[in-house]
DRENDO-1510 file (C-alpha; in Angstrom, 1 decimal, always signed):
<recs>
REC; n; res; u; v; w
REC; 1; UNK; -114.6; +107.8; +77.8 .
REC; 2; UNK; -110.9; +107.8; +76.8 .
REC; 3; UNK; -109.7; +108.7; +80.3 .
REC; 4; UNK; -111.7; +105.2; +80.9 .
REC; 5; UNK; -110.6; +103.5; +78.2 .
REC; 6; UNK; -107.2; +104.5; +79.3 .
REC; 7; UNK; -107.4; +103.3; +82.3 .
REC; 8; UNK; -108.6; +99.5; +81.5 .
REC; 9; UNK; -105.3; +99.4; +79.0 .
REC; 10; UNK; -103.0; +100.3; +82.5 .
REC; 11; UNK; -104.9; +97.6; +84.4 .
REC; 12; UNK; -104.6; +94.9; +81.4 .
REC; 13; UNK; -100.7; +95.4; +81.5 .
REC; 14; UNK; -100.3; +95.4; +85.4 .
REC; 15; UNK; -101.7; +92.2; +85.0 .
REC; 16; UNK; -99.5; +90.7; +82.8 .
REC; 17; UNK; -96.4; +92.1; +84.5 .
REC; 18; UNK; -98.0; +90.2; +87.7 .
REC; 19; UNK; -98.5; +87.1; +85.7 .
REC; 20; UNK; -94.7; +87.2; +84.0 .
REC; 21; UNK; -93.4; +87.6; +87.6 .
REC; 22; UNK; -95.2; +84.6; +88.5 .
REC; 23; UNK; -94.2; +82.3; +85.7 .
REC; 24; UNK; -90.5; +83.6; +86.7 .
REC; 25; UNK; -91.0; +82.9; +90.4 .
REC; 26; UNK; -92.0; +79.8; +89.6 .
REC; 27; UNK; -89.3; +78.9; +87.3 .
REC; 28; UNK; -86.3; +79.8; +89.8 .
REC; 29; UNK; -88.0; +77.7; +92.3 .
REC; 30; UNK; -87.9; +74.9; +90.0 .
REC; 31; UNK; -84.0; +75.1; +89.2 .
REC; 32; UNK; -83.0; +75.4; +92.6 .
REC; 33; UNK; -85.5; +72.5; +93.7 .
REC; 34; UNK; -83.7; +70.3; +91.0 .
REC; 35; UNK; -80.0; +71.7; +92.4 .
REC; 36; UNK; -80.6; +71.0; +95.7 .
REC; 37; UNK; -81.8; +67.3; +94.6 .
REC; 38; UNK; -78.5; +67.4; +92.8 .
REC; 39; UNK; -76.5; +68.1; +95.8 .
REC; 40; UNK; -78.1; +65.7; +98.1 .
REC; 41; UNK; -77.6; +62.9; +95.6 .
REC; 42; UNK; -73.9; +63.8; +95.4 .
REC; 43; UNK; -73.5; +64.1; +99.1 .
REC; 44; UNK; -75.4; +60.8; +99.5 .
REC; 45; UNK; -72.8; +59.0; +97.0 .
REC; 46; UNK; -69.7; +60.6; +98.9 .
REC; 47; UNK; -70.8; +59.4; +102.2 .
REC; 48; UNK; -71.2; +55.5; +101.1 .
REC; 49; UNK; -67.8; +55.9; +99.3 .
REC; 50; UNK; -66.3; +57.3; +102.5 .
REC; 51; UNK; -68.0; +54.2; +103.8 .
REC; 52; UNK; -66.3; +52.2; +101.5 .
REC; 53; UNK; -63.1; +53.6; +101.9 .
REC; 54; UNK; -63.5; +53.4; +105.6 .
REC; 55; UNK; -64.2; +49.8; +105.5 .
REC; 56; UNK; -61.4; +49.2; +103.0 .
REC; 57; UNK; -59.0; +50.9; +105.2 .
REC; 58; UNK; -60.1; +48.9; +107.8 .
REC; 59; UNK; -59.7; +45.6; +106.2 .
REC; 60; UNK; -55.6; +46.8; +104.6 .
REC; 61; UNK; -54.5; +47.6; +108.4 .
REC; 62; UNK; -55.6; +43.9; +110.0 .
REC; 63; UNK; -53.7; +42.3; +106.7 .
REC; 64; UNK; -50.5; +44.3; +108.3 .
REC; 65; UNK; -51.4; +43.8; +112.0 .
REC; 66; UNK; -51.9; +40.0; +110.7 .
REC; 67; UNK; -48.4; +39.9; +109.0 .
REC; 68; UNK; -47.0; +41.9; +111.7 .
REC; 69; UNK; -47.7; +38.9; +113.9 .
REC; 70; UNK; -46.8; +36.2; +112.1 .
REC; 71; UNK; -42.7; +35.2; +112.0 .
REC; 72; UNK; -42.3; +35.7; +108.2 .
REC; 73; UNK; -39.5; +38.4; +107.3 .
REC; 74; UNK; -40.7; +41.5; +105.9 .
REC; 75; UNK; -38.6; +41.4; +102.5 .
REC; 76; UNK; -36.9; +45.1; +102.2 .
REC; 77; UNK; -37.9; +47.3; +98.9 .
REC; 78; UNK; -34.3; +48.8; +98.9 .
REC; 79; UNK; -33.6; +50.8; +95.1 .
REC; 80; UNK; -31.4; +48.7; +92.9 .
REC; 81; UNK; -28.0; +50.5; +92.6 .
REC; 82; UNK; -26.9; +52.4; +89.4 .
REC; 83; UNK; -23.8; +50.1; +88.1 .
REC; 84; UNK; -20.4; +51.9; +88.5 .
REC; 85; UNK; -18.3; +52.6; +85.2 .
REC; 86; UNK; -15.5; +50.1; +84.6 .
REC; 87; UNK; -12.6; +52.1; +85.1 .
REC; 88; UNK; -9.9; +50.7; +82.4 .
REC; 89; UNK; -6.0; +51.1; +83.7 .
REC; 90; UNK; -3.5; +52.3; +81.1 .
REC; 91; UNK; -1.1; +50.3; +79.7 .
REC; 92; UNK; +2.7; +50.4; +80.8 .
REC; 93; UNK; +3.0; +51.1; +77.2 .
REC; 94; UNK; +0.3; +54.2; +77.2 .
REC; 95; UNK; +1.8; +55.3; +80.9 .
REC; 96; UNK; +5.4; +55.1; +79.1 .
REC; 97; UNK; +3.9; +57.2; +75.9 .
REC; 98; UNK; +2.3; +60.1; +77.9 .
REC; 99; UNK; +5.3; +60.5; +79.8 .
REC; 100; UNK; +7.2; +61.1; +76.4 .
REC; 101; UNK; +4.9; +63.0; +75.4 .
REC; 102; UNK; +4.7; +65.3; +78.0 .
REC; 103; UNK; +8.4; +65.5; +78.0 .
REC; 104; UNK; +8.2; +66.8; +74.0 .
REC; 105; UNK; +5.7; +68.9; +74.6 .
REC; 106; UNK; +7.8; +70.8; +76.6 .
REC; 107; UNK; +10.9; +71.1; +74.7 .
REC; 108; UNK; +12.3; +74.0; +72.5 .
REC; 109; UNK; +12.8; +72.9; +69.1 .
REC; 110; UNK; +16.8; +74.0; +69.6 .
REC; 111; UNK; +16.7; +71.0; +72.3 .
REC; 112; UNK; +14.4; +68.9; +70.1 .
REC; 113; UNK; +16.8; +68.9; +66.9 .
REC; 114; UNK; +20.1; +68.4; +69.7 .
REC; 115; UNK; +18.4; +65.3; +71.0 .
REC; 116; UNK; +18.7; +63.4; +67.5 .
REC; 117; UNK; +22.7; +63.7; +67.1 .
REC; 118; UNK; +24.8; +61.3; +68.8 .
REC; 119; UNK; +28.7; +62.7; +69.0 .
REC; 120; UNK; +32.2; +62.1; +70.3 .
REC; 121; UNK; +32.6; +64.2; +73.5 .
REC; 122; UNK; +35.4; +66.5; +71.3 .
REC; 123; UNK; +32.8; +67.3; +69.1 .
REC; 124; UNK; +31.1; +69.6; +71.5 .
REC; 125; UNK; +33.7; +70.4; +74.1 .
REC; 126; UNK; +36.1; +71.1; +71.6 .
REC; 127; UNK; +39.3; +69.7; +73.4 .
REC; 128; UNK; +41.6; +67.1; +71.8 .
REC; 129; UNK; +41.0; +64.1; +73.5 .
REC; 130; UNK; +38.3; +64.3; +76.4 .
REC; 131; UNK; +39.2; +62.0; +79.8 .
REC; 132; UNK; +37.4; +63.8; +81.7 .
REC; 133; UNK; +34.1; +65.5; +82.3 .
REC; 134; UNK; +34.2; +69.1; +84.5 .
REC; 135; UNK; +32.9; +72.5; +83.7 .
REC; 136; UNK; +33.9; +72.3; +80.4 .
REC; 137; UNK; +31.4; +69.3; +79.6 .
REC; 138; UNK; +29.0; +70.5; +81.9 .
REC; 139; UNK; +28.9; +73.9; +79.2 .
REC; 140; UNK; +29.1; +72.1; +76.9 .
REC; 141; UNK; +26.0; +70.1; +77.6 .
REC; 142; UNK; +23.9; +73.3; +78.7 .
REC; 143; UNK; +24.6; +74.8; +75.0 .
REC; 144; UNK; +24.3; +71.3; +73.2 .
REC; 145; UNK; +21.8; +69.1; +74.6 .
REC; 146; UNK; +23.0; +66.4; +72.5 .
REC; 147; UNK; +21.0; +62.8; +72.5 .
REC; 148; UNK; +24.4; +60.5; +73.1 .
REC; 149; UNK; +28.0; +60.5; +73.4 .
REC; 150; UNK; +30.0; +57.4; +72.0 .
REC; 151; UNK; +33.2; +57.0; +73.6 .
REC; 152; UNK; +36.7; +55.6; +71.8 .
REC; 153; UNK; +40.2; +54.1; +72.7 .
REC; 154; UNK; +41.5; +57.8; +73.1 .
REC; 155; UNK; +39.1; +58.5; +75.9 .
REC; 156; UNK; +40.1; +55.5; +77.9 .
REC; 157; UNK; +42.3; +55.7; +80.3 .
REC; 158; UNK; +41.3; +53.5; +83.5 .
REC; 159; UNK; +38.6; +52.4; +85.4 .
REC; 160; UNK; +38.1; +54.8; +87.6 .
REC; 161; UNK; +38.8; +57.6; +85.2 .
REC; 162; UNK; +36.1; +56.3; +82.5 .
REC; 163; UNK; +33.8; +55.4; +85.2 .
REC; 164; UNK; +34.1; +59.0; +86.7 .
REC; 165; UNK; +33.7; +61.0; +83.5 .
REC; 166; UNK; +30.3; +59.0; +82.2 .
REC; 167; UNK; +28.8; +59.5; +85.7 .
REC; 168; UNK; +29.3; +63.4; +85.7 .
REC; 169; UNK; +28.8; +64.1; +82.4 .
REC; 170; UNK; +25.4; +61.9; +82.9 .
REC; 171; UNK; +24.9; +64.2; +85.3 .
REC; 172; UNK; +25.2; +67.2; +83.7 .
REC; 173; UNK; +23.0; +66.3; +80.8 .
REC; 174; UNK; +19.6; +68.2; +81.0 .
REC; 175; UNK; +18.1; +65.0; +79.5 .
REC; 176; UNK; +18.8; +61.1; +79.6 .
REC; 177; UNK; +21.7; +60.8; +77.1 .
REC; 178; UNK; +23.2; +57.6; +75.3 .
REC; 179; UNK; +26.7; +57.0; +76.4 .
REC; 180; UNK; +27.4; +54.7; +73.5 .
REC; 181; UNK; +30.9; +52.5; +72.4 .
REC; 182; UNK; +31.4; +49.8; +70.2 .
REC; 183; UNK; +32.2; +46.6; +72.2 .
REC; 184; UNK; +31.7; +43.7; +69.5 .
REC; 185; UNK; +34.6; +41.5; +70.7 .
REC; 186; UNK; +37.3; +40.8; +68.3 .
REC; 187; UNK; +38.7; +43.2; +66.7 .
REC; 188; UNK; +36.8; +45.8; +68.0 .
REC; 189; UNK; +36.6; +46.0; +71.5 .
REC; 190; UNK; +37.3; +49.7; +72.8 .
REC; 191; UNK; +37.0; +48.4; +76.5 .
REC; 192; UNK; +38.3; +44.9; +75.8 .
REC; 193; UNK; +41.6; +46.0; +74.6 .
REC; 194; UNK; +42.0; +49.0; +77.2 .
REC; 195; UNK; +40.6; +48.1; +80.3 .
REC; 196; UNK; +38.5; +45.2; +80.6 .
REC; 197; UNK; +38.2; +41.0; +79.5 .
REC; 198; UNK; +38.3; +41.0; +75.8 .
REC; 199; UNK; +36.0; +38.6; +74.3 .
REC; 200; UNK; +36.0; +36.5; +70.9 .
REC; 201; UNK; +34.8; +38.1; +68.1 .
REC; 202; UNK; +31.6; +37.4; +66.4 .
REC; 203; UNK; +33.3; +34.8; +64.0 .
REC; 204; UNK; +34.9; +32.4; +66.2 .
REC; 205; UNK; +31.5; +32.8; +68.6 .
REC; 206; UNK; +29.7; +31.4; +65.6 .
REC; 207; UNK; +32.2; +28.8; +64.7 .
REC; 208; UNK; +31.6; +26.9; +67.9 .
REC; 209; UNK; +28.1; +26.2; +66.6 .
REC; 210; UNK; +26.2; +27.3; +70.3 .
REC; 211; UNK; +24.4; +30.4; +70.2 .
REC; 212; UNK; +24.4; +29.9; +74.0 .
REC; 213; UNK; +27.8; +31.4; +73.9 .
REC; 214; UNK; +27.1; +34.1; +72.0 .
REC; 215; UNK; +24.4; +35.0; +74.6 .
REC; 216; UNK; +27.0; +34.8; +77.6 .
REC; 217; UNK; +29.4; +36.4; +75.6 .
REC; 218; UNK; +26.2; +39.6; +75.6 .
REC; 219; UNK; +25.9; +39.1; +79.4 .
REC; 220; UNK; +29.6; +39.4; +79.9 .
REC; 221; UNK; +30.1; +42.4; +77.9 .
REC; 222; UNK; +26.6; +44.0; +79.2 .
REC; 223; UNK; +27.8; +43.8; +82.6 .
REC; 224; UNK; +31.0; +45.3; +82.1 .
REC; 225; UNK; +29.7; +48.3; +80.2 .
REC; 226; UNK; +27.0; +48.7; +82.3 .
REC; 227; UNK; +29.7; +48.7; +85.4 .
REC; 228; UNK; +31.2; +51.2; +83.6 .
REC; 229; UNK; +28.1; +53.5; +83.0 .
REC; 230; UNK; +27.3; +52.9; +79.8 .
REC; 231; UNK; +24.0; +52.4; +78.4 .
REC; 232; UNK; +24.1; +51.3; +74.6 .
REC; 233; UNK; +26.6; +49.0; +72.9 .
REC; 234; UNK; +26.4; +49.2; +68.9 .
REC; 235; UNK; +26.4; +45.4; +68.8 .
REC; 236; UNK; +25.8; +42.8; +67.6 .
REC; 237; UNK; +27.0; +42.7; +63.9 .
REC; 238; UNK; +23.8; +41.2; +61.9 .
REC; 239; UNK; +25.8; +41.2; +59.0 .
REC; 240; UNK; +26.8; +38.6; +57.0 .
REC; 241; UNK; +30.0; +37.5; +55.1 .
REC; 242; UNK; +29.2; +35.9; +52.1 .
REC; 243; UNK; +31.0; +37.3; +49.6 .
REC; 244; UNK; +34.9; +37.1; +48.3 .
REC; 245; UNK; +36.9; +39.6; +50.5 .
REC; 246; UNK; +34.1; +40.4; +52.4 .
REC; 247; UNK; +34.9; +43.4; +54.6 .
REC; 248; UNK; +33.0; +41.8; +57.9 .
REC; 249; UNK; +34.9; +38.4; +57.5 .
REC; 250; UNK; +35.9; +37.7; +61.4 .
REC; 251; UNK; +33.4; +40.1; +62.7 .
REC; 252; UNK; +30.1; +38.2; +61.0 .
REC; 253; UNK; +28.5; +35.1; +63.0 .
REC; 254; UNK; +28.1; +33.3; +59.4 .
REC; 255; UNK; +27.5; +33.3; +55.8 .
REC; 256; UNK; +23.8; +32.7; +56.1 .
REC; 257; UNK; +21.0; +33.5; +57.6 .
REC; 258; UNK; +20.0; +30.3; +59.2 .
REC; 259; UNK; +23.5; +29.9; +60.8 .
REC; 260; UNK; +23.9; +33.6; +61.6 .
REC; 261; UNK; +20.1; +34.8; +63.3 .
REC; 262; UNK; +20.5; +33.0; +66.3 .
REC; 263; UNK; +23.6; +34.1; +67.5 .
REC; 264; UNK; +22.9; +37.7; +66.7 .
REC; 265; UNK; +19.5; +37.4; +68.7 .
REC; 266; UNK; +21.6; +35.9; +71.6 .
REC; 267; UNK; +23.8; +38.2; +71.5 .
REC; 268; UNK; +21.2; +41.4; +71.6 .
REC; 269; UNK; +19.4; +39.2; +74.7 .
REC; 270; UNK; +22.3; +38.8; +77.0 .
REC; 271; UNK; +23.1; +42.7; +76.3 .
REC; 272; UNK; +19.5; +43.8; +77.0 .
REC; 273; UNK; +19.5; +41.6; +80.0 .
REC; 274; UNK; +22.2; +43.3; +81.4 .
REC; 275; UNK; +20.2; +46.8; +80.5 .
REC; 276; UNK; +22.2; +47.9; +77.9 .
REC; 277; UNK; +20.5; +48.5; +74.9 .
REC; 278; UNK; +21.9; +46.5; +71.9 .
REC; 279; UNK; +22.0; +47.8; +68.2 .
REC; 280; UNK; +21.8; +45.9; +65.3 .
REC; 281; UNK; +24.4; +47.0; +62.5 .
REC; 282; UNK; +24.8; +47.5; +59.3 .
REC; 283; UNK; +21.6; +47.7; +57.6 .
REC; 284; UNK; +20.9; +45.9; +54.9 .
REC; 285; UNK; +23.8; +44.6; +55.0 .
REC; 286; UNK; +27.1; +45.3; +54.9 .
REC; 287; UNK; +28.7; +42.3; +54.7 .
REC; 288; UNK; +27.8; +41.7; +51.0 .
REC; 289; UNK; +30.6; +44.2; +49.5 .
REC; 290; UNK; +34.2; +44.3; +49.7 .
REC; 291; UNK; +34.4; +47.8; +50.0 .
REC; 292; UNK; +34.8; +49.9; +53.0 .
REC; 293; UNK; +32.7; +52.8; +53.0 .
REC; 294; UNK; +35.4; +54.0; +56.0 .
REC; 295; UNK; +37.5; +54.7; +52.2 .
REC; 296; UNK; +35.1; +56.0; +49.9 .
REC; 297; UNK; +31.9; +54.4; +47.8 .
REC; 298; UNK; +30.8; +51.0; +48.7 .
REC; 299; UNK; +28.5; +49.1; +46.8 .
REC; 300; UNK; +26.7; +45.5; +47.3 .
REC; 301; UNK; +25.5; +43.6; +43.9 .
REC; 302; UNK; +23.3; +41.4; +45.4 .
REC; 303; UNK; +19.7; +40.7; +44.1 .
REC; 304; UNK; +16.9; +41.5; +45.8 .
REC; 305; UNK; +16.2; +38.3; +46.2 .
REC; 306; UNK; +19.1; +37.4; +47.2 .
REC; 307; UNK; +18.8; +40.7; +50.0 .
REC; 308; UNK; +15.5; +38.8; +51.1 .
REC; 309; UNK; +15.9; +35.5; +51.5 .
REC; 310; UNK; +19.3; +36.1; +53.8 .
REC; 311; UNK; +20.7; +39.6; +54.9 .
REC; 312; UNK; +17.3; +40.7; +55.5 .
REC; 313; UNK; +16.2; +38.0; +57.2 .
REC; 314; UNK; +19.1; +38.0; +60.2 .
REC; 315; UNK; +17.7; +41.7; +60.7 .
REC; 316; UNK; +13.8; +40.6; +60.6 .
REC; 317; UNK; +15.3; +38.1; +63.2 .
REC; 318; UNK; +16.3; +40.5; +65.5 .
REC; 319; UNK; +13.3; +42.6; +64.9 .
REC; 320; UNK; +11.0; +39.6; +66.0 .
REC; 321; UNK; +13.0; +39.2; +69.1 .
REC; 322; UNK; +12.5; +43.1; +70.4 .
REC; 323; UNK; +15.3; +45.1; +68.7 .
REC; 324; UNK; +15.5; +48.5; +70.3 .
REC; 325; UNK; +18.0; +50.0; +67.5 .
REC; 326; UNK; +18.9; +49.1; +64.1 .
REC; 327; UNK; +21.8; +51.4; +62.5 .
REC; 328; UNK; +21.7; +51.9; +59.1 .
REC; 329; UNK; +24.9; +51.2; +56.7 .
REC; 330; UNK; +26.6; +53.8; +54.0 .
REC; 331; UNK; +26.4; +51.2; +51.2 .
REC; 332; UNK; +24.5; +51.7; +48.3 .
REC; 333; UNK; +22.2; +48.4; +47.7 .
REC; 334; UNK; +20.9; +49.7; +44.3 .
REC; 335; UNK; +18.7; +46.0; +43.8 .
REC; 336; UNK; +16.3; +47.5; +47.5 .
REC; 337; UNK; +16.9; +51.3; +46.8 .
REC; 338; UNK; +16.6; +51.3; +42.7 .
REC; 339; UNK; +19.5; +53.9; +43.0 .
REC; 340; UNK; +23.3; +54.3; +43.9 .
REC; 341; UNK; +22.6; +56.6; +46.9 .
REC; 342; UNK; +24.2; +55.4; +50.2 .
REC; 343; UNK; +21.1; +53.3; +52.1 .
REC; 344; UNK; +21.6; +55.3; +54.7 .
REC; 345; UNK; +19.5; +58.5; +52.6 .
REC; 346; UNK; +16.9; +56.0; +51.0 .
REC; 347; UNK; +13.7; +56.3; +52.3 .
REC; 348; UNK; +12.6; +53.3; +50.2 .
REC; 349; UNK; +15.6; +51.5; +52.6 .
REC; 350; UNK; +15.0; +53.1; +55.7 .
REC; 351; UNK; +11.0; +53.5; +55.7 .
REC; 352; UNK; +9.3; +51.5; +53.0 .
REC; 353; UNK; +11.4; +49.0; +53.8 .
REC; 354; UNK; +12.6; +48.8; +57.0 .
REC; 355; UNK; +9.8; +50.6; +59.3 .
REC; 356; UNK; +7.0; +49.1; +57.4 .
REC; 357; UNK; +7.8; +46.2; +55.6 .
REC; 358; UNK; +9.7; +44.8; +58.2 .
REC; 359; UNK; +7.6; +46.5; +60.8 .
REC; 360; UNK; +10.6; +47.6; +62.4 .
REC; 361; UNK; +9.5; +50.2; +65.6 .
REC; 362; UNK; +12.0; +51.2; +67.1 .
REC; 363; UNK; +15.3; +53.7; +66.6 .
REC; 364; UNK; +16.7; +54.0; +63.3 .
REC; 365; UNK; +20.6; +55.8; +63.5 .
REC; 366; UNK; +23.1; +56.1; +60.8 .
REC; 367; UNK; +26.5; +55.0; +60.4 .
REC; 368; UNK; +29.1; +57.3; +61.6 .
REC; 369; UNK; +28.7; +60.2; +58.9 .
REC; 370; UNK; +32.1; +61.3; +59.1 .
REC; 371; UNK; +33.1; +58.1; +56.9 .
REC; 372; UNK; +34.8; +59.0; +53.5 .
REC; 373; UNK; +31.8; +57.4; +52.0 .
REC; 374; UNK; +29.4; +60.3; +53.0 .
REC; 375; UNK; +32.0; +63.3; +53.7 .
REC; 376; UNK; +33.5; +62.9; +50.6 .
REC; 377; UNK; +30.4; +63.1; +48.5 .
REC; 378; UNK; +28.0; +65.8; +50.7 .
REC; 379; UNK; +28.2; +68.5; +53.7 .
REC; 380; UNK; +27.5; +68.1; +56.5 .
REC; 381; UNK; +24.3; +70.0; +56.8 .
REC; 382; UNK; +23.4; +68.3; +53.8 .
REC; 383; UNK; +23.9; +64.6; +54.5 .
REC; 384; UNK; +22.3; +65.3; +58.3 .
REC; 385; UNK; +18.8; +66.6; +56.3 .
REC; 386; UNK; +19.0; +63.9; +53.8 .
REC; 387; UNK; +18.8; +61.3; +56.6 .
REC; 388; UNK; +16.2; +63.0; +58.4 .
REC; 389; UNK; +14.3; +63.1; +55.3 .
REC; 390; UNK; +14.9; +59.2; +54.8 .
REC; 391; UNK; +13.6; +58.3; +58.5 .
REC; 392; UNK; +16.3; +58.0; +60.5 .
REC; 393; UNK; +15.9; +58.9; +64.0 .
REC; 394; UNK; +19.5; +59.5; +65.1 .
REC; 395; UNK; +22.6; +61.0; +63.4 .
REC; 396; UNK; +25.9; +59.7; +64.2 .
REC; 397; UNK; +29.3; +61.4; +64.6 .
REC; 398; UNK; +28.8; +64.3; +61.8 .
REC; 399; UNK; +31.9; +65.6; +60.2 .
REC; 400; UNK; +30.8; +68.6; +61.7 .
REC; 401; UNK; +28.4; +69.0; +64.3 .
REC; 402; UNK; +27.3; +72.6; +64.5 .
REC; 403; UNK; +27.0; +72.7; +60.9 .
REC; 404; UNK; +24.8; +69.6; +61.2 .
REC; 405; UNK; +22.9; +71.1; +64.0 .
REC; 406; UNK; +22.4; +74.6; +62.2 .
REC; 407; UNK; +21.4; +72.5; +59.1 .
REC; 408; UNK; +18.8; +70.5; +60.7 .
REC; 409; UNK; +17.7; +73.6; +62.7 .
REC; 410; UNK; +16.8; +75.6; +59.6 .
REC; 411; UNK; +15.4; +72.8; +57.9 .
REC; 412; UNK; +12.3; +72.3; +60.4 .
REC; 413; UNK; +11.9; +76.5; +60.8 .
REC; 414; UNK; +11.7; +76.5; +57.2 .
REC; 415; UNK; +9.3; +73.6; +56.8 .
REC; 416; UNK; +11.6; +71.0; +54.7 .
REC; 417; UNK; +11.3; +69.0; +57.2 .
REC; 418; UNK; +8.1; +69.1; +59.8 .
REC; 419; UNK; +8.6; +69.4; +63.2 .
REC; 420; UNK; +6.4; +66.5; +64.0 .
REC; 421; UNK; +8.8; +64.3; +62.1 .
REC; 422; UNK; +11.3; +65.3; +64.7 .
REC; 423; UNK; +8.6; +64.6; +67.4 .
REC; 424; UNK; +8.2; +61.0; +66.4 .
REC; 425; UNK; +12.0; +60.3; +66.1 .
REC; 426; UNK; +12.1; +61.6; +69.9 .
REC; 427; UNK; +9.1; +59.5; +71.0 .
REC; 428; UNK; +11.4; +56.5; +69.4 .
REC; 429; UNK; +14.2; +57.4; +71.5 .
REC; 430; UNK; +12.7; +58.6; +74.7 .
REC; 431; UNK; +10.5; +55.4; +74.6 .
REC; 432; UNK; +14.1; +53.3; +75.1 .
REC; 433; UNK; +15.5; +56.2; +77.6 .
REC; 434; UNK; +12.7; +56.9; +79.7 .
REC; 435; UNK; +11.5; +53.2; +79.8 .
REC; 436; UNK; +13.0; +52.7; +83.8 .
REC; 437; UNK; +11.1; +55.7; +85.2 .
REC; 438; UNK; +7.8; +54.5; +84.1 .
REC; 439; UNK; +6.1; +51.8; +86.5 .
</recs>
């Protein structure tokens, strides 16, 4: 009975493993039956698309065999160019800079602080009165690279002989130098009187009332310097003589500004013209004293008003019209400089006023410092340092010149004066120097 009963349980359970199987049979067929109807759909939508394309295609190529054929011009789909970048072409003025500059850049500080003095050839070469330039100048140029050499009545001797020794000693220099002279006409005319035509002085030149001659009487001299091989005339006197005993009566155009500024602008174009430079002298103004700073203190009692409304004025004159250099008097003008210090160590004078009232650009040089009026008073270290200090660019016949050097020298290595100040004073004077070279 149990072996029976056991037996109907293992048949019961067969079945329903036979009856699960089914069911699962059955579902599997299902899901594929559905995938494959899947499928086919799929296919079925692939193959009218295809159509479509097909037919599509089909109708795209006889729009191009139809343009093909007809005589209209294809237009070409050619990629628009990128735009080139605007190329901007420096200035003569920023060519002229960089060219300075680069020049600097270069340069030991020894030659840096040489290049601001401007000497009598004895002062370096140490001979008593140089005529001409050999070795000795040549050495003497190599160990003093000095910015300019201004030439008197005791270096003159001919033609031939002046126009030999500024050619070879411009030849030795290791940079452009200034061979300078004063050639006013008048009274002081180092070529003039020596060699050359001498011309009227400034005050008969204004007396005729034409600054047209004061212009020819610039071309005249400029070409004869320039003949000669010089390069810078410290003319024309912008001062004026309007006071009692004035100590520029005869070598003043006037003794006011109105009269006065176009004759002195004449005068500085018919120089220029003839590529000499042209310096306007004696700032602020010399003319206004009766005192010779050649002898000892000189002082002006004009108002600043008074300073303004005519001394000044002949200078702002020239400035408008392209002055290159502008040298700077020994008179004390205590109404500008609120002191009794020669103008020539005021930086009120020289850069307040002068460079940026006056907008004034270009090279700012001293009197000769050898006058009583400055040797008498202060070294020669100490009066080179003191004009530095005030904005002058150049330094003009030092009592002594290797005690102004050294002073100058130590001055920048010990930071009282920066070497960049130096810098711009040499940009200044290169800018006039190096002005031909530069297209």
């Amino acid at each position: 009975m149990d072996d029976k009963r056991r037996q109907e349980k293992r048949e019961e359970r067969r079945r329903r493993r036979v009856r699960s199987q089914v069911l699962a049979y059955s579902a599997l067929t299902i899901v594929i039956l559905a995938l494959a109807a899947g499928i086919a759909c799929s296919v079925l939508r692939l193959m009218k698309a295809g159509q479509g394309a097909g037919q599509k295609e089909q109708e795209n190529q006889e729009l191009i065999d139809e343009i093909l054929a007809s005589e209209t011009e294809i237009p070409s789909l050619e990629p628009t160019p990128e735009p080139e970048p605007e190329v901007v072409e420096p200035t003569w003025e920023e060519k002229l800079d960089a060219y300075v500059d680069a020049i600097i850049l270069e340069m030991p500080l020894e030659d840096k602080v040489a290049g601001l003095f401007v000497v009598i050839p004895e002062a370096i070469t140490g001979v008593g009165a140089a005529v001409q330039a050999g070795d000795g100048t040549r050495q003497a140029l190599e160990s003093n690279p000095v910015g300019g050499i201004i030439y008197f009545k005791q270096n003159i001797k001919s033609e031939e002989q002046l126009k030999e020794m500024l050619a070879n000693t411009a030849q030795y220099a290791r940079y452009p130098l200034f061979l300078a002279v004063d050639e006013e006409g008048g009274v002081v005319s180092r070529i003039g009187s020596t060699i050359g035509t001498k011309m009227d002085g400034a005050g008969d030149i204004g007396a005729t009332g034409d600054p047209e001659n004061a212009y020819q009487a610039g071309l005249t001299i400029g070409a004869s310097l320039a003949g000669l091989g010089f390069n810078l005339d410290f003319a024309p006197v912008a001062d004026l003589a309007n006071v009692e005993g004035s100590i520029m009566a005869g070598r003043a155009y006037g003794a006011d500004a109105a009269t006065a500024s176009p004759f002195v602008t004449s005068m500085m174009r018919g120089l220029e013209e003839q590529n000499v430079t042209a310096c306007l002298k004696h700032f602020p103004g010399i003319g206004s004293t009766a005192q010779d700073p050649h002898d000892g203190r000189a002082f002006s009692e004009r108002t600043e008003e008074q300073f303004w409304a005519e001394e000044l004025a002949v200078f702002q004159a020239g400035i408008d019209s392209g002055a290159n250099m502008i040298m700077v008097s020994h008179m004390a003008a205590p109404a500008l400089t609120g002191d009794n210090e020669p103008s020539v160590f005021s930086r009120v004078l020289v850069t307040d006023i002068l460079r940026n009232q006056m907008g004034f650009q270009g090279v700012v040089i001293t009197d000769a410092l050898s006058m009583s009026a400055i040797s008498e008073y202060y070294g020669a270290e100490e009066a080179a340092i003191m004009a530095v200090l005030a904005g002058c660019d150049m330094l003009l016949m030092p009592e002594d010149y290797g005690k102004a050097y050294q002073g100058v020298l130590e001055a920048v290595r010990n930071g009282n004066i920066d070497e960049e100040r130096i810098n711009d004073s040499l940009r200044r004077i290169y800018r006039i120097k190096y002005a031909d070279m530069v297209e």
